[in-house]
N, CA, C and O atoms as a DFTB+ gen file, in Angstrom:
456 C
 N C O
     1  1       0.848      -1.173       0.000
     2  2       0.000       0.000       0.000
     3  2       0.898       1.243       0.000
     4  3       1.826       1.376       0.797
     5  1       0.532       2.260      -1.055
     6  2       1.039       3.218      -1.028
     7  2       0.370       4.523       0.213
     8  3      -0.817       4.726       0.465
     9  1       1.433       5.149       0.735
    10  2       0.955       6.672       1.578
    11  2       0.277       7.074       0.763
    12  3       0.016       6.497      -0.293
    13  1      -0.201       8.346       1.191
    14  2      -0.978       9.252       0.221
    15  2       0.163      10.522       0.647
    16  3       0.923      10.798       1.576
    17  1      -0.210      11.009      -0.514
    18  2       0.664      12.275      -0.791
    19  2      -0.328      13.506       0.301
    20  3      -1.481      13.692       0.688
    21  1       0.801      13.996       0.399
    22  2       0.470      15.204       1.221
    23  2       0.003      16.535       0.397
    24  3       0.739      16.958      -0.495
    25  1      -1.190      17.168       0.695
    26  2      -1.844      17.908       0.314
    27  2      -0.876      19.540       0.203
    28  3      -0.705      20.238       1.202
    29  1      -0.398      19.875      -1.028
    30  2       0.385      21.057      -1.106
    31  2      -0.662      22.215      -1.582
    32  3      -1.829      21.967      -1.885
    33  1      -0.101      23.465      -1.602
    34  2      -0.966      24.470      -2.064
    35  2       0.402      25.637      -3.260
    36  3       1.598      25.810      -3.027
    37  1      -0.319      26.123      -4.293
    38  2       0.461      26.839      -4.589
    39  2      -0.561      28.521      -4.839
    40  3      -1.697      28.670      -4.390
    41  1       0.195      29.576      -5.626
    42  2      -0.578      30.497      -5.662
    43  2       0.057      31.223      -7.140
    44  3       1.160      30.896      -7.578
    45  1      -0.893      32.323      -7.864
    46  2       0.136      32.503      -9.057
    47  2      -0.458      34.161      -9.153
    48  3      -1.671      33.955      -9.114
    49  1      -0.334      35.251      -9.226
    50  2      -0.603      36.397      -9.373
    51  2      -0.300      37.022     -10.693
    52  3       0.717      36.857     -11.366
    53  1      -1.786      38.083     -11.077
    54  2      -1.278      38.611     -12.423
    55  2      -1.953      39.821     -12.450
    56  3      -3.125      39.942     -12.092
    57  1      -1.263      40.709     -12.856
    58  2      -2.148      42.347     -12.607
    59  2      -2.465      42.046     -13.564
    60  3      -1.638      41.533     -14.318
    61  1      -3.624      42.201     -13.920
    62  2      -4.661      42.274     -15.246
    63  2      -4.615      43.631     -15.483
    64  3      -5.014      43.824     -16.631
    65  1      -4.306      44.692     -14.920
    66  2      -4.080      46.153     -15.446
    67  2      -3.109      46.432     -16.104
    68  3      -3.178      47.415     -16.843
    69  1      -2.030      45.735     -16.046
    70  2      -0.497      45.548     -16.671
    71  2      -0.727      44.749     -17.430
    72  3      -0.688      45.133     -18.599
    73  1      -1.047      43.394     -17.202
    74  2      -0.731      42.561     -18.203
    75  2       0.426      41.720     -17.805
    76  3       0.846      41.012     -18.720
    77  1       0.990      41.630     -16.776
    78  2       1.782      40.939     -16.394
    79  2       1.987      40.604     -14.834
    80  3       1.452      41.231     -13.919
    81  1       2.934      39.409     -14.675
    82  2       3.002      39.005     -13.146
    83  2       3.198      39.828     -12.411
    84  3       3.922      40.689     -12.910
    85  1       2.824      40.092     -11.111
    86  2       3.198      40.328     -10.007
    87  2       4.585      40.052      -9.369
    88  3       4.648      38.872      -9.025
    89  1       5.508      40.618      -9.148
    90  2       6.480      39.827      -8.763
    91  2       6.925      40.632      -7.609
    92  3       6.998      41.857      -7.505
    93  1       7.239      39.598      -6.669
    94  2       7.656      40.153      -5.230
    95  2       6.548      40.452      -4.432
    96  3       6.823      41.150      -3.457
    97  1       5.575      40.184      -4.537
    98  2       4.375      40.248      -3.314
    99  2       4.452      38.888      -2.175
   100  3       4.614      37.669      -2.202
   101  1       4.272      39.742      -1.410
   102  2       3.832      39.072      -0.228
   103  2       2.635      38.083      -0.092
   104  3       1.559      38.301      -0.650
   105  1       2.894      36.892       0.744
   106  2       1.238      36.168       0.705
   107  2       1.739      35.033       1.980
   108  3       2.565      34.125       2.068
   109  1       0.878      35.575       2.739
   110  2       0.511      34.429       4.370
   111  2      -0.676      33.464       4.318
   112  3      -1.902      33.552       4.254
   113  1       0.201      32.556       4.372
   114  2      -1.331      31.482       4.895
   115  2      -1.582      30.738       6.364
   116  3      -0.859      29.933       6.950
   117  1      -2.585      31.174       6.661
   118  2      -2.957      30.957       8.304
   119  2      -3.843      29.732       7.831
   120  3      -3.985      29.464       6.638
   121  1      -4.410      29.033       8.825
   122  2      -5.821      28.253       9.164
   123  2      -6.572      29.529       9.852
   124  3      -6.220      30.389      10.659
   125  1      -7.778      29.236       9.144
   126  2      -8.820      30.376       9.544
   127  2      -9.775      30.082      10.741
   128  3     -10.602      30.765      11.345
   129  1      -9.391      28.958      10.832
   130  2     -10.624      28.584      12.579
   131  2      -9.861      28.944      13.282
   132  3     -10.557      29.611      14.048
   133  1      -8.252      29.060      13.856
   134  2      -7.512      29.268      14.626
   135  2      -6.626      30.540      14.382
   136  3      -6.145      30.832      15.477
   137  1      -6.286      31.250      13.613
   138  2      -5.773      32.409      13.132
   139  2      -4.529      32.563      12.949
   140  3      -3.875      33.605      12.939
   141  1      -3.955      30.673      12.686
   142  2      -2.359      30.568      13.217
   143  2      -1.885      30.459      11.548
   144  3      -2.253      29.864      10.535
   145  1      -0.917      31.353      11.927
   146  2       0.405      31.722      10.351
   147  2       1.091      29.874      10.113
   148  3       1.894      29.307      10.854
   149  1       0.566      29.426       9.104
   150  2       1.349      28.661       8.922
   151  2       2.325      28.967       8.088
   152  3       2.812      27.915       7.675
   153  1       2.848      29.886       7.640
   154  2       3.838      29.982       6.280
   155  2       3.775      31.523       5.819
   156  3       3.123      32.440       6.319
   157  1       4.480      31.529       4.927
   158  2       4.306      32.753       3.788
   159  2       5.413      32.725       2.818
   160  3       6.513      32.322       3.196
   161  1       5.274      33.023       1.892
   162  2       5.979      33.087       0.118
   163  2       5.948      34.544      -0.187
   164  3       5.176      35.424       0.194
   165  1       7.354      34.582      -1.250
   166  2       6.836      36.113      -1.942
   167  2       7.036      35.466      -3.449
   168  3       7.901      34.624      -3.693
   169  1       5.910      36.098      -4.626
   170  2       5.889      35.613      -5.560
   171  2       6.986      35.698      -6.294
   172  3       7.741      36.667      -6.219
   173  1       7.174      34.743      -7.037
   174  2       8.751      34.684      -8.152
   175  2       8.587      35.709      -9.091
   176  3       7.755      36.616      -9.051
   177  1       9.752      35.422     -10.246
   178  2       9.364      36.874     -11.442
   179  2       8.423      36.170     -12.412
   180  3       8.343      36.834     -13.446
   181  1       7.822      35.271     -12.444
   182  2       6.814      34.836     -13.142
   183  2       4.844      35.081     -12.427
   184  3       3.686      35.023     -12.841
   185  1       5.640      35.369     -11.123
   186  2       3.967      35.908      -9.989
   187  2       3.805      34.387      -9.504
   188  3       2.673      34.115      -9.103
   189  1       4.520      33.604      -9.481
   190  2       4.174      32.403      -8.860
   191  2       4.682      32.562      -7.352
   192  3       5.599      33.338      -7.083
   193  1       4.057      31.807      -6.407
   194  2       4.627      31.120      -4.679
   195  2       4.555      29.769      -5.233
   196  3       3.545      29.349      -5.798
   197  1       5.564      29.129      -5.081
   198  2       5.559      27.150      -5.817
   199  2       4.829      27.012      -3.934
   200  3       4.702      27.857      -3.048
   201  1       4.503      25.526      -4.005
   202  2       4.123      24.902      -2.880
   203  2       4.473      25.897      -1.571
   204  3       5.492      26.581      -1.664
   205  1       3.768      25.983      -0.522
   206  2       4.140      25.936       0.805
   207  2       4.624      24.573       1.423
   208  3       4.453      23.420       1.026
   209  1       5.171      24.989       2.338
   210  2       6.245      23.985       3.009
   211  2       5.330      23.095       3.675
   212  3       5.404      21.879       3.855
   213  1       4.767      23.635       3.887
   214  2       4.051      22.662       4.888
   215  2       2.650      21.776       4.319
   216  3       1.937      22.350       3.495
   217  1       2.403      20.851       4.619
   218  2       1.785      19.333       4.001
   219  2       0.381      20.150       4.937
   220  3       0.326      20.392       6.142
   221  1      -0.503      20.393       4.001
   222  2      -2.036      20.889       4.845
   223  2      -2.881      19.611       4.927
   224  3      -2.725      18.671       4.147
   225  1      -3.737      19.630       5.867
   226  2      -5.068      18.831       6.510
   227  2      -6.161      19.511       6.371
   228  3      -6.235      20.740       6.355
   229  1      -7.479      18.371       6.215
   230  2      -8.714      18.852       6.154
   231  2      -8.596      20.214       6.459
   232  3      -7.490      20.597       6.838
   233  1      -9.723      21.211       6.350
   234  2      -9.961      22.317       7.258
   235  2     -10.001      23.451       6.499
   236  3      -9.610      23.308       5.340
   237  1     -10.373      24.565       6.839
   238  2     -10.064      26.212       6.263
   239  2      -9.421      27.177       6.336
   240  3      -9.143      27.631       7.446
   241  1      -9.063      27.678       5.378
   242  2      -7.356      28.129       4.990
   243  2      -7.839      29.590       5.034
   244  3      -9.004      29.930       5.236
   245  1      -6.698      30.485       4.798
   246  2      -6.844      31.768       4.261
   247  2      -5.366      32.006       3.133
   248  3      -4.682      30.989       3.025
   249  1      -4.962      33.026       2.474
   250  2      -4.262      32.888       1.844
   251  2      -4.371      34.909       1.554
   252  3      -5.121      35.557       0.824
   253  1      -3.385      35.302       2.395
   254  2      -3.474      36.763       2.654
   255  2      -2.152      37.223       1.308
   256  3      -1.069      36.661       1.142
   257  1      -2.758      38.469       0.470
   258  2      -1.985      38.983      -0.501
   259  2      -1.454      40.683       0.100
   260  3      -2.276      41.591       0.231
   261  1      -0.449      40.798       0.307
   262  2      -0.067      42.522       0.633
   263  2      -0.090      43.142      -0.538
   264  3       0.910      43.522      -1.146
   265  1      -1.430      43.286      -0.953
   266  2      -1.469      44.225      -2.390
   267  2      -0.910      45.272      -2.112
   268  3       0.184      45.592      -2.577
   269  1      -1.663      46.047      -1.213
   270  2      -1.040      47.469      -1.118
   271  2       0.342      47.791      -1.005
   272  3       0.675      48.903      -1.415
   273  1       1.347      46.924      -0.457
   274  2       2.703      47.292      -0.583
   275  2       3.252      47.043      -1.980
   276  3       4.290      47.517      -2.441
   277  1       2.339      46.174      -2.622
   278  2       2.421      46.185      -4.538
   279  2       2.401      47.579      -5.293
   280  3       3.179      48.066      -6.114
   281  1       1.425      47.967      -4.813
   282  2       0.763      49.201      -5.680
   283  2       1.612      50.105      -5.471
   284  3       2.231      50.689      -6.360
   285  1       1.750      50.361      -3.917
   286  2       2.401      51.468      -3.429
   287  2       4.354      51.390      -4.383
   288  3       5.210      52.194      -4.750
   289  1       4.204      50.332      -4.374
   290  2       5.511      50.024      -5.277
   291  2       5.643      50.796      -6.827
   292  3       6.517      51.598      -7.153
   293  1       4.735      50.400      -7.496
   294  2       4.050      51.167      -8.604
   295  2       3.578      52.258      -8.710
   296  3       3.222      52.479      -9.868
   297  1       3.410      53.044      -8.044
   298  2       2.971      54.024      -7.282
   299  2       1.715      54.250      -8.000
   300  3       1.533      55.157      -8.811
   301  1       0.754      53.254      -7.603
   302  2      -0.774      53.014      -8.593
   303  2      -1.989      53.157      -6.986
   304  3      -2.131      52.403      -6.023
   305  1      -2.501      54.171      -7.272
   306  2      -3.748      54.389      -6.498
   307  2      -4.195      53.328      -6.689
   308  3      -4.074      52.849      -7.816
   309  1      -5.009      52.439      -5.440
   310  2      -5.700      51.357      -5.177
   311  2      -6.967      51.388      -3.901
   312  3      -7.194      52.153      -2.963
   313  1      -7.454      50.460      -4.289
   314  2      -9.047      50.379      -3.213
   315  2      -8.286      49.053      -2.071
   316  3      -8.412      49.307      -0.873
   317  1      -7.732      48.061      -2.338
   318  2      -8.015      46.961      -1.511
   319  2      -6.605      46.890      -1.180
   320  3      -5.747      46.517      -1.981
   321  1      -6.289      47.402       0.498
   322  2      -4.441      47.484       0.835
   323  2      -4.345      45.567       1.151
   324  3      -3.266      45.012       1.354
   325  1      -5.392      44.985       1.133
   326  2      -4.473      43.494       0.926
   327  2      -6.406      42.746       0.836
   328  3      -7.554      43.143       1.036
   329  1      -5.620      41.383       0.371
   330  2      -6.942      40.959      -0.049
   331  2      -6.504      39.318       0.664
   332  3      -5.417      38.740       0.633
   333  1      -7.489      38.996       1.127
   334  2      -7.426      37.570       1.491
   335  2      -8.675      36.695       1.333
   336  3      -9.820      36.967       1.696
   337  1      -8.106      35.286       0.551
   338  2      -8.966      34.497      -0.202
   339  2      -9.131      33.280       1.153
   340  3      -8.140      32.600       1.420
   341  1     -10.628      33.053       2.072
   342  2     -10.885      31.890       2.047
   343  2     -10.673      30.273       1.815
   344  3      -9.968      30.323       2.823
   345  1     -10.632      29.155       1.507
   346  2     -10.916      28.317       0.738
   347  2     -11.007      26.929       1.782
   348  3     -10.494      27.002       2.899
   349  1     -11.432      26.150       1.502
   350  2     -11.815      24.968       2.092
   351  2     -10.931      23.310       1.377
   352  3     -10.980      22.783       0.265
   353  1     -10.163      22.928       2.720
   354  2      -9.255      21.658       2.150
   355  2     -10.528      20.551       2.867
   356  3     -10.765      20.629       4.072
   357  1     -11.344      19.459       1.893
   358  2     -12.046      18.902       2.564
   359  2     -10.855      17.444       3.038
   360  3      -9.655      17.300       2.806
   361  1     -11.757      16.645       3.697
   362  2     -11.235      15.166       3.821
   363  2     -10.757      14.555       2.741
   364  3     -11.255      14.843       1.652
   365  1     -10.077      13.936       2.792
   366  2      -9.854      12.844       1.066
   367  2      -9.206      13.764       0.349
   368  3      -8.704      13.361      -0.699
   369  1      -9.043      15.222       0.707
   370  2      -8.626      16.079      -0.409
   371  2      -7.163      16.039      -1.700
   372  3      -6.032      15.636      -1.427
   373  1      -7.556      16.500      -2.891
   374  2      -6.655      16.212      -3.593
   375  2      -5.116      16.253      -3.399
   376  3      -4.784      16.802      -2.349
   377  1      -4.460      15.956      -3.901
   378  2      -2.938      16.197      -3.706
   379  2      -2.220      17.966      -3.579
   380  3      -1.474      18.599      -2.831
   381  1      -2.808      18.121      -4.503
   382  2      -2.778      20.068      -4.557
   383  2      -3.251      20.945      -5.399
   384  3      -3.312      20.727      -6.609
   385  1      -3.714      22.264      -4.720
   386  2      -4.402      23.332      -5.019
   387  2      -3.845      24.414      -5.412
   388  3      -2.831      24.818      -4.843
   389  1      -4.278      24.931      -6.220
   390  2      -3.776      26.079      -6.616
   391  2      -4.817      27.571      -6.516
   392  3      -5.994      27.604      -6.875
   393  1      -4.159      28.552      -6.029
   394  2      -5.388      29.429      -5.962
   395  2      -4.981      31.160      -6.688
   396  3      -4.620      32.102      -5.983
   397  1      -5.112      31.211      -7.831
   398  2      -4.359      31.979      -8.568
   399  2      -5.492      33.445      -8.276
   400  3      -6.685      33.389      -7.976
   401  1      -4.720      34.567      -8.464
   402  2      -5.277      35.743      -8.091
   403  2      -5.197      36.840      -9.033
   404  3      -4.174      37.523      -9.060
   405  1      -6.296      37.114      -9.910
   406  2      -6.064      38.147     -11.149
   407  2      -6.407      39.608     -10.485
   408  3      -7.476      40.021     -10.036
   409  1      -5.385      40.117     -10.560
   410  2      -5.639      41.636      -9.407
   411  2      -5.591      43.162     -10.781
   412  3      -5.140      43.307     -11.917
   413  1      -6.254      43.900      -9.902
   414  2      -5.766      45.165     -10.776
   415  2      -6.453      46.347      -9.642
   416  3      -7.109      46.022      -8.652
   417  1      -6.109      47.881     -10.076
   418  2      -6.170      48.337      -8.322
   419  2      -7.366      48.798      -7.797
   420  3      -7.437      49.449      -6.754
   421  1      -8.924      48.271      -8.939
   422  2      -9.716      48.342      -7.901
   423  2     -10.483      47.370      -8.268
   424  3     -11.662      47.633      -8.504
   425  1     -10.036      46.115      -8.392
   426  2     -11.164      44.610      -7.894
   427  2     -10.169      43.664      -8.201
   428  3      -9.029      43.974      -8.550
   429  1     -10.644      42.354      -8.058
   430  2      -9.788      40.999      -7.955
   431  2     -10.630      40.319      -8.702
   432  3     -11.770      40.670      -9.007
   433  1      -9.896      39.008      -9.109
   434  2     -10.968      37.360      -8.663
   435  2     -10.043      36.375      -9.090
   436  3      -9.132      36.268      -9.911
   437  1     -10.702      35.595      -8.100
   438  2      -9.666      34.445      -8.031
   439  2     -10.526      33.259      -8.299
   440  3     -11.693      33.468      -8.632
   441  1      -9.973      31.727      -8.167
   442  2     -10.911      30.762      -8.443
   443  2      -9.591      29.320      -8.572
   444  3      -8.414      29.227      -8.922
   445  1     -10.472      28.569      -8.149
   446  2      -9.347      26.941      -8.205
   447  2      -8.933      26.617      -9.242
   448  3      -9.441      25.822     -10.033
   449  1      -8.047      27.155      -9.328
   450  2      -6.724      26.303     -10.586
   451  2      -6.518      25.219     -10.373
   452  3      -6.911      24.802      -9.283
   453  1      -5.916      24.404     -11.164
   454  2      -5.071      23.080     -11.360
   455  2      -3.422      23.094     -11.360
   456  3      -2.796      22.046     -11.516
């Protein structure tokens, strides 16, 4: 019998106002029933965070973006100084998630990648 693989998460950012990655942002991921930091990544020059380190369990995540220290970088007036996405790891859950974030400086949306 094989283990089961441990449940990874990744994340991928793209200013849709530019037209291109994000690079160098900030992003924390806590468990959201308990409010505890498990980790944090800053995106590569492609806007990617590859996996977090740590192997996640059932339960509900958050996945916090420091937009505003983005913008302020750019020096681009913005509505949302950081945005944090929800999401739910059920039981049985797949091997890994991806939760990619199309930003620009006044709305988002995100949604489960592969």
């Amino acid at each position: 019998m094989t283990a089961a693989r441990p449940t990874t998460l990744s994340t991928h950012v793209l200013d849709t106002s530019r037209g291109e990655p994000v690079r160098g942002l900030r992003v924390d991921l806590a468990r959201a029933d308990t409010g505890d930091r498990i980790g944090s990544a800053t995106t590569d020059g492609d806007g990617r965070a590859a996996a977090f380190a740590e192997a996640l369990s059932a339960g509900v995540y958050t996945l916090t973006f420091d937009t505003g220290a983005y913008f302020a970088s750019t020096a681009t007036a913005h509505f949302f100084p950081h945005i944090t996405v929800a999401f739910t790891i059920p039981d049985g859950a797949a091997s890994h998630y991806h939760v990619p974030l199309l930003l620009s400086p006044f709305a988002y949306s995100t949604y489960r990648g592969s």
